[in-house]
C-alpha positions in Angstrom: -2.0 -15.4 -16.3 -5.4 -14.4 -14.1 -5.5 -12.1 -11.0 -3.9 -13.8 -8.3 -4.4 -13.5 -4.6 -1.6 -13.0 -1.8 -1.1 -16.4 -0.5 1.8 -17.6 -2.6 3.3 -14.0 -3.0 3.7 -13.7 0.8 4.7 -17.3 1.3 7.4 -16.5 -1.4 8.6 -13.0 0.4 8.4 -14.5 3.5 11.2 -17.1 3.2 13.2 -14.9 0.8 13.5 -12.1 3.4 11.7 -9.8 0.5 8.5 -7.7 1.0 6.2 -7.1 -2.0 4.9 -3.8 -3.0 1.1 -2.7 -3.0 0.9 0.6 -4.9 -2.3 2.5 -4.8 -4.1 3.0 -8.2 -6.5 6.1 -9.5 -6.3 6.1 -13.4 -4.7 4.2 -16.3 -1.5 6.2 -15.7 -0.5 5.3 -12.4 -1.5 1.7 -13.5 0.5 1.5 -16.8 3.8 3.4 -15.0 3.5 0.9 -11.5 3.6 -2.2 -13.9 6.0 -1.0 -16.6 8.1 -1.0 -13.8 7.2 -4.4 -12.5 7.9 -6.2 -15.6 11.2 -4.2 -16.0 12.2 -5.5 -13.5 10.3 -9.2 -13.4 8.4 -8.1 -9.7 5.2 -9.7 -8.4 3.1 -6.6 -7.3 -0.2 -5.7 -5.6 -2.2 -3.1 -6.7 -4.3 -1.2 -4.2 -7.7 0.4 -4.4 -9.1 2.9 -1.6 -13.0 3.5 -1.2 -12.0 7.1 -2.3 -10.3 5.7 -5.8 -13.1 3.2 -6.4 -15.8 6.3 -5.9 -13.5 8.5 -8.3 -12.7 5.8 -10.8 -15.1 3.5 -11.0 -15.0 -0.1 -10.2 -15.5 -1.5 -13.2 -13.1 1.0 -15.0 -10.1 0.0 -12.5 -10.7 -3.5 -12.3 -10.6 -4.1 -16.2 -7.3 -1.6 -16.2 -5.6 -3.9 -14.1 -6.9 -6.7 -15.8 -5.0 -5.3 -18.5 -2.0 -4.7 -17.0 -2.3 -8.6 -16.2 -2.1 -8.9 -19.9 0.5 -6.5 -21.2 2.7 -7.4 -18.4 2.8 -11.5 -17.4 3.5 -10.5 -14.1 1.9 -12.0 -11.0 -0.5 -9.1 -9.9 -3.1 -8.9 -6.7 -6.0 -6.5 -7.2 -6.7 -5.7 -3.5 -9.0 -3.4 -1.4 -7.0 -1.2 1.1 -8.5 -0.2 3.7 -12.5 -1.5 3.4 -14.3 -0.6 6.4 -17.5 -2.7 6.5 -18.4 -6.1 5.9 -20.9 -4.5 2.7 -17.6 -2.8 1.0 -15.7 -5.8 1.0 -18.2 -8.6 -0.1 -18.9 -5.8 -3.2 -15.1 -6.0 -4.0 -15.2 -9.5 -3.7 -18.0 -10.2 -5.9 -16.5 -7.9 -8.6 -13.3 -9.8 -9.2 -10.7 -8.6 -6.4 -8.3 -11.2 -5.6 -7.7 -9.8 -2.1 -9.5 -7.3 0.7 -8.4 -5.5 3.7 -10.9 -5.0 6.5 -10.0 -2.4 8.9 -11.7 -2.4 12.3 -8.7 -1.3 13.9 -10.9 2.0 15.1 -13.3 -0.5 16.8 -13.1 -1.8 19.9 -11.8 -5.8 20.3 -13.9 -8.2 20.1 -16.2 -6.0 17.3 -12.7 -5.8 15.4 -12.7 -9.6 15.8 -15.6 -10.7 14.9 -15.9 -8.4 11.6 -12.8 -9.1 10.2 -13.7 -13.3 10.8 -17.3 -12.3 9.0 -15.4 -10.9 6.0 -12.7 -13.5 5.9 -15.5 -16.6 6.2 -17.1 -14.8 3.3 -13.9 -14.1 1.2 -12.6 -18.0 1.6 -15.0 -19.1 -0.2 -13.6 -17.6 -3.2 -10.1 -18.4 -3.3 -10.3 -14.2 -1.8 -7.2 -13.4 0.7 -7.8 -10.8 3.5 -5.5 -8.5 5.6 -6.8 -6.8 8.8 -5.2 -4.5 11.3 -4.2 -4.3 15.0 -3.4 -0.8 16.0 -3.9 2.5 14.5 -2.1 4.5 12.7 -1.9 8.1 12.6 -2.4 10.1 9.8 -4.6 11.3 6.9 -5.2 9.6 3.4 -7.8 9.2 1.2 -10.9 7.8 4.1 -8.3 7.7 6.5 -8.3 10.0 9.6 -6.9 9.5 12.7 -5.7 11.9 15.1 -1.9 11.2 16.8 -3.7 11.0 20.3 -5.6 8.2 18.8 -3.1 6.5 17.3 -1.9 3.3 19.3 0.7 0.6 19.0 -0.1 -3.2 18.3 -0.1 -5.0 21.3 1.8 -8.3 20.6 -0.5 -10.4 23.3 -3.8 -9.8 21.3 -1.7 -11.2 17.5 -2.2 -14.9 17.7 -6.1 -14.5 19.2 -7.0 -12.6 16.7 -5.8 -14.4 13.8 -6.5 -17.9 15.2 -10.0 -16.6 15.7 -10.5 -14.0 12.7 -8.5 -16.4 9.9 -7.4 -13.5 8.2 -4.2 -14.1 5.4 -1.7 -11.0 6.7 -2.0 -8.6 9.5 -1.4 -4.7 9.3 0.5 -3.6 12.3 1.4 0.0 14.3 5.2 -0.1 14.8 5.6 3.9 13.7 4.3 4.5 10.0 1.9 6.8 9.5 -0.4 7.9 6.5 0.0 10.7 4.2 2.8 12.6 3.6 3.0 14.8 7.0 3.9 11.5 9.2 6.0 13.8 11.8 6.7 17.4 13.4 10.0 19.3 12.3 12.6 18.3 13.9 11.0 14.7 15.1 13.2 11.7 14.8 11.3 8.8 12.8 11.7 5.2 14.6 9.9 2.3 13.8 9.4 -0.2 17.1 11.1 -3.5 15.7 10.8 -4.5 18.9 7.2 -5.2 18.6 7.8 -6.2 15.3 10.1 -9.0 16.3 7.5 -10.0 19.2 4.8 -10.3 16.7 6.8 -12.5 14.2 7.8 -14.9 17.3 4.3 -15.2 18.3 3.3 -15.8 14.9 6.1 -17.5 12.7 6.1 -17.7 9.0 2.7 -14.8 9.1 2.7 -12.2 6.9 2.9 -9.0 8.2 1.8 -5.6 6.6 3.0 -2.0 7.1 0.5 0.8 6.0 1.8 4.7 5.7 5.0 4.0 4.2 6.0 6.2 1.8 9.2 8.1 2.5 8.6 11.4 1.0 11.2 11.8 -1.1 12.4 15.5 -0.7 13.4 16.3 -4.1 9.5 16.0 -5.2 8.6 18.1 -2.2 11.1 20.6 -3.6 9.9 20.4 -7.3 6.5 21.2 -6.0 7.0 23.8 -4.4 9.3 25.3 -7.3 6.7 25.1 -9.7 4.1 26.6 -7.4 3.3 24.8 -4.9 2.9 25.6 -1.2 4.1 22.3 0.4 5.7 22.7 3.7 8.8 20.3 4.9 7.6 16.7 4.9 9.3 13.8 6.9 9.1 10.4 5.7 10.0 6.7 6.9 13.8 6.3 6.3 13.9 3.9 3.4 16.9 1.7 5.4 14.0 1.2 8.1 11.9 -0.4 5.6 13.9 -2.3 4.2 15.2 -3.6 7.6 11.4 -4.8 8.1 11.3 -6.4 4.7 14.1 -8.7 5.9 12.0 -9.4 8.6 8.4 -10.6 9.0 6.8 -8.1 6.6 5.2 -9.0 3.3 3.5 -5.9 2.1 4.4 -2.2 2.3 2.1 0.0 1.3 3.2 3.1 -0.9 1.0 5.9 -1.8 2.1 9.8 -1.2 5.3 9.0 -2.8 3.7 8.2 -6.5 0.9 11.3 -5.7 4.1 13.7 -4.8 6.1 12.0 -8.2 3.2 12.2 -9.9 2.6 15.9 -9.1 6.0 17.0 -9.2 5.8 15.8 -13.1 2.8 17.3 -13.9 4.0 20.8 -12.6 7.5 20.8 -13.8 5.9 20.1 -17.4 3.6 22.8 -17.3 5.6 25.6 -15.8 8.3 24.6 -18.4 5.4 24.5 -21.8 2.0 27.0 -20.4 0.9 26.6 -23.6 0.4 23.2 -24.0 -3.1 21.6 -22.8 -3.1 18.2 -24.6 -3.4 15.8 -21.4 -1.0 13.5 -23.1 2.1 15.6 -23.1 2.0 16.6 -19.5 0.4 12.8 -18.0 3.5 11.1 -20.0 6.6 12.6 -17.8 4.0 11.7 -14.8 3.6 8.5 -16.0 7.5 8.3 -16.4 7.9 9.5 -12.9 5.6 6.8 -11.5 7.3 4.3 -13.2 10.9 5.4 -11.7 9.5 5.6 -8.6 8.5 2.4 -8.4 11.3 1.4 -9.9 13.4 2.5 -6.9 11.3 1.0 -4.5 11.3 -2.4 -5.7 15.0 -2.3 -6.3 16.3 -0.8 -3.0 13.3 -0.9 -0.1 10.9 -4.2 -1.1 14.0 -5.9 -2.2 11.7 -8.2 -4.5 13.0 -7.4 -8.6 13.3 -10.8 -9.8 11.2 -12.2 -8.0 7.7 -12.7 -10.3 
């Protein structure tokens, strides 16, 4: 089975009330764990590149891991760009064997938001390419992304069907509350996502697929391991798991998971080396990260996506 693209995944989720999971890749380890999971458990799966990973990694190095993964697992995958932020970025992605791209001109104003995301998604088309875009910003830091809280904004439901009648764009990222990173909200601050614009969006444009970025819940016992094993991590607040999975019974498609594998990740890598100092062969201490990926991932297909079975 090739690389596929989103279009039949998200058609799929969409009428099973089921959201797929797009997982964030750096190295073969995070790869190998996020689809030992997926074919565990017989999950489609999209697996997500930043500008930041593909400078780190390599683009050739991460494209031919996944194609393996393709290979070892027989599970439908998506190699996709998150968050590409010019028209240059994505046509590269493109061009090297990406089934799928995001364009975010969410930080631009309308119209220039419009007319980039309709350039890249003209461009992608013609090679069988799916693209996401984004209405509204999210706060939060991750990887390329920075945006203050007092630039943060809500989608506004009224601009949804304009801009994807006019862009063409496969899914749309929306603002209903998620943020990036792992510090999404201030001690003692109540997360809430706004299904109400949620619901208004899927009205205005039924059977779309939506997409929700920063929505890694921060698992605490990770937080806790960290900082056990020497790390200086101060209390982190999440999105409530039951919220996200309210959402995947709903219009959205995609959710996006990064800080939780990066905190697993860690958490592993720390517990393994506090408990053996003098070991330094990179394959004893990656293994138990590689293990903690995979339950991870795991847990989110299983009790937030909602899509294990489902390849």
């Amino acid at each position: 089975m090739p690389l596929v693209n989103t279009r039949e995944m998200f058609k799929k989720a969409y009428e099973g009330g089921y959201a797929i999971g797009a997982f964030n890749v750096n190295n073969m380890e995070i790869v190998q764990g996020i689809t030992e999971a997926c074919k565990e458990l017989q999950a489609p799966v999209i697996l997500q590149v930043s500008a930041g990973a593909r400078k780190y990694a390599n683009h050739t190095y991460l494209t031919k891991l996944v194609e393996a993964a393709v290979i070892e697992t027989g599970v439908p995958i998506a190699l996709h760009l998150d968050h590409g932020n010019s028209f240059e970025l994505c046509k590269s992605c493109i061009d090297g064997g990406f089934t799928s791209v995001m364009i975010d001109g969410s930080h631009l104003p309308y119209e220039e938001n419009v007319a980039l995301a309709k350039k890249v998604a003209d461009y992608a088309h013609q090679f069988d390419v799916t693209v996401e875009a984004e209405l509204g910003q999210l706060a939060g830091i991750e990887d390329d992304v920075k945006v203050d809280a007092e630039n943060a904004s809500f989608t506004d439901p009224a601009q949804v069907e304009d801009f994807v009648t006019r862009t063409g764009v496969d899914s749309l990222a929306i603002a209903i509350g998620t943020s990036h990173g792992a510090y999404k909200f201030k001690p003692g601050q109540k997360p809430q996502l706004r299904f109400d614009i949620l619901e208004d969006v899927s009205k205005r444009l039924p059977g779309f697929p939506i997409v929700l970025h920063g929505a890694s819940s921060v698992v605490p016992e990770f937080v806790e391991m960290i900082n056990k094993y020497g790390g200086e991590m101060p209390d982190a607040i999440g999105i409530p798991e039951e919220m996200l999975r309210q959402a995947a019974t709903m219009a959205v498609c995609k959710i996006n998971v990064d800080s939780d594998l990066r905190l697993a990740m860690t958490a592993a890598v720390r517990k393994y080396l506090a408990e053996n100092p003098s070991h330094f062969d990179p394959r004893q201490y990656l293994a138990p990260a590689r293990d903690a990926i995979r339950d991870m991932v795991k847990h989110k297909i299983t009790d937030v996506m909602g899509c294990a079975g489902k390849a």
